[in-house]
Backbone as CSV, one residue per row, in Angstrom:
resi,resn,N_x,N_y,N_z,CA_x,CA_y,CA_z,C_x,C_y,C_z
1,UNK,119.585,109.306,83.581,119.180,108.235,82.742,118.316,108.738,81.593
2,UNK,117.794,109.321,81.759,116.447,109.759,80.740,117.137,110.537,79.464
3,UNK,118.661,111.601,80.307,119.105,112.230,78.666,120.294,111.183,78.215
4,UNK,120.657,109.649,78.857,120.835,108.926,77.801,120.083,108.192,77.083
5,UNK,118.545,107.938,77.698,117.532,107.224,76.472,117.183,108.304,75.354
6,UNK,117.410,109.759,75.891,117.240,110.358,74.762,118.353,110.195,73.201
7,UNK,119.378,109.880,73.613,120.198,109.207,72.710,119.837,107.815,71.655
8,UNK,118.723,107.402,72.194,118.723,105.845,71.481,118.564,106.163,69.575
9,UNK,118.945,107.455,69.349,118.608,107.183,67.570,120.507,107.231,67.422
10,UNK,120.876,107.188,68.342,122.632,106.790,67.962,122.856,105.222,67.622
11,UNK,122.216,104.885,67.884,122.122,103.064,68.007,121.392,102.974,66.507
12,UNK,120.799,103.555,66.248,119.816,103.335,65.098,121.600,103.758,64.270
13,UNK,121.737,104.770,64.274,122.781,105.192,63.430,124.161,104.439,63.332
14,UNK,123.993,103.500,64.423,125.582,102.856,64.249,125.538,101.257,63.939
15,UNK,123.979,101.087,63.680,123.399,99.698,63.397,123.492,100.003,61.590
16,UNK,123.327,101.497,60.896,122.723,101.656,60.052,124.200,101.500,59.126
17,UNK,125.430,102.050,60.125,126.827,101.930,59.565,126.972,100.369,59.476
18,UNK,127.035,99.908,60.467,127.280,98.322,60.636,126.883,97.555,59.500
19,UNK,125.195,97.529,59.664,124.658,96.702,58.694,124.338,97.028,57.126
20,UNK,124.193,98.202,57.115,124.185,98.844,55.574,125.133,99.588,54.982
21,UNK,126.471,100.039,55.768,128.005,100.409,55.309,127.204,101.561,55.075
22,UNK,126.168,102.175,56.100,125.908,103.874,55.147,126.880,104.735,55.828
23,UNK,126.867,105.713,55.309,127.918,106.688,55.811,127.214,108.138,56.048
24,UNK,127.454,108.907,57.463,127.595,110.262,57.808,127.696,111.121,56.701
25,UNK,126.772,112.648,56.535,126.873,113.046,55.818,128.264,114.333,56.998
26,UNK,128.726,115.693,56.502,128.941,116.308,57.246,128.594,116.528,59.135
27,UNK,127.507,117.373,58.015,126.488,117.814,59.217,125.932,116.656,59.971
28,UNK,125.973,115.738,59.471,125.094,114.656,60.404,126.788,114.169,61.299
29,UNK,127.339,113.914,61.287,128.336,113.715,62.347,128.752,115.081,63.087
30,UNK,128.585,116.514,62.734,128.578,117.470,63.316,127.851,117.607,64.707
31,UNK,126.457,116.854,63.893,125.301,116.964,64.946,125.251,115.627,66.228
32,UNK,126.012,114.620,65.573,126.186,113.508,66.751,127.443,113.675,67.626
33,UNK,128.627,114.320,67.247,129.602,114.851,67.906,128.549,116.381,68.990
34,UNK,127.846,116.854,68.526,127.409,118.155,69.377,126.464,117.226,70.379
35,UNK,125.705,116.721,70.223,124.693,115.608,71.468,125.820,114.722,72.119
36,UNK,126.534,114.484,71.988,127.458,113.482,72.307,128.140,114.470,73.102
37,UNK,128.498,115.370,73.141,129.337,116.571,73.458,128.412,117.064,75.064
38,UNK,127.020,117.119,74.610,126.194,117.426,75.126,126.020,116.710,76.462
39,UNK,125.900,115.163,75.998,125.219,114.409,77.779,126.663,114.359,78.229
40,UNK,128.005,114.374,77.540,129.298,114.401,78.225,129.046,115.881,79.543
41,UNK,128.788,117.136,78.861,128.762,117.935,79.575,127.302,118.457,80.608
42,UNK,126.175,117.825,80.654,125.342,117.332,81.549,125.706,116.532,82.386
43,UNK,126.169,115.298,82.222,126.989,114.580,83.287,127.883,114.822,84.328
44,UNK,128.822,115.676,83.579,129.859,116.109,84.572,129.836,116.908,85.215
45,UNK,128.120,117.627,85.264,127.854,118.730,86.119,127.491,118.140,87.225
């Protein structure tokens, strides 16, 4: 539980698409695909 509350600035980021149409730079979806990548492969250990 704790390394998905560590996730909660994804919510910030998909509130920020939603409500303000902002958009991912590169690297910034690089870096949410690699954490995302991340509690996938913590989990399944």
């Amino acid at each position: 539980m704790a390394v998905l509350g560590a996730l909660h600035p994804l919510v910030t980021i998909g509130l920020a698409r939603l409500v303000l149409d902002e958009r991912l730079q590169r690297r910034q979806r690089l870096g949410v695909t690699l954490a995302v990548g991340g509690v996938l492969a913590i989990t399944a250990a």
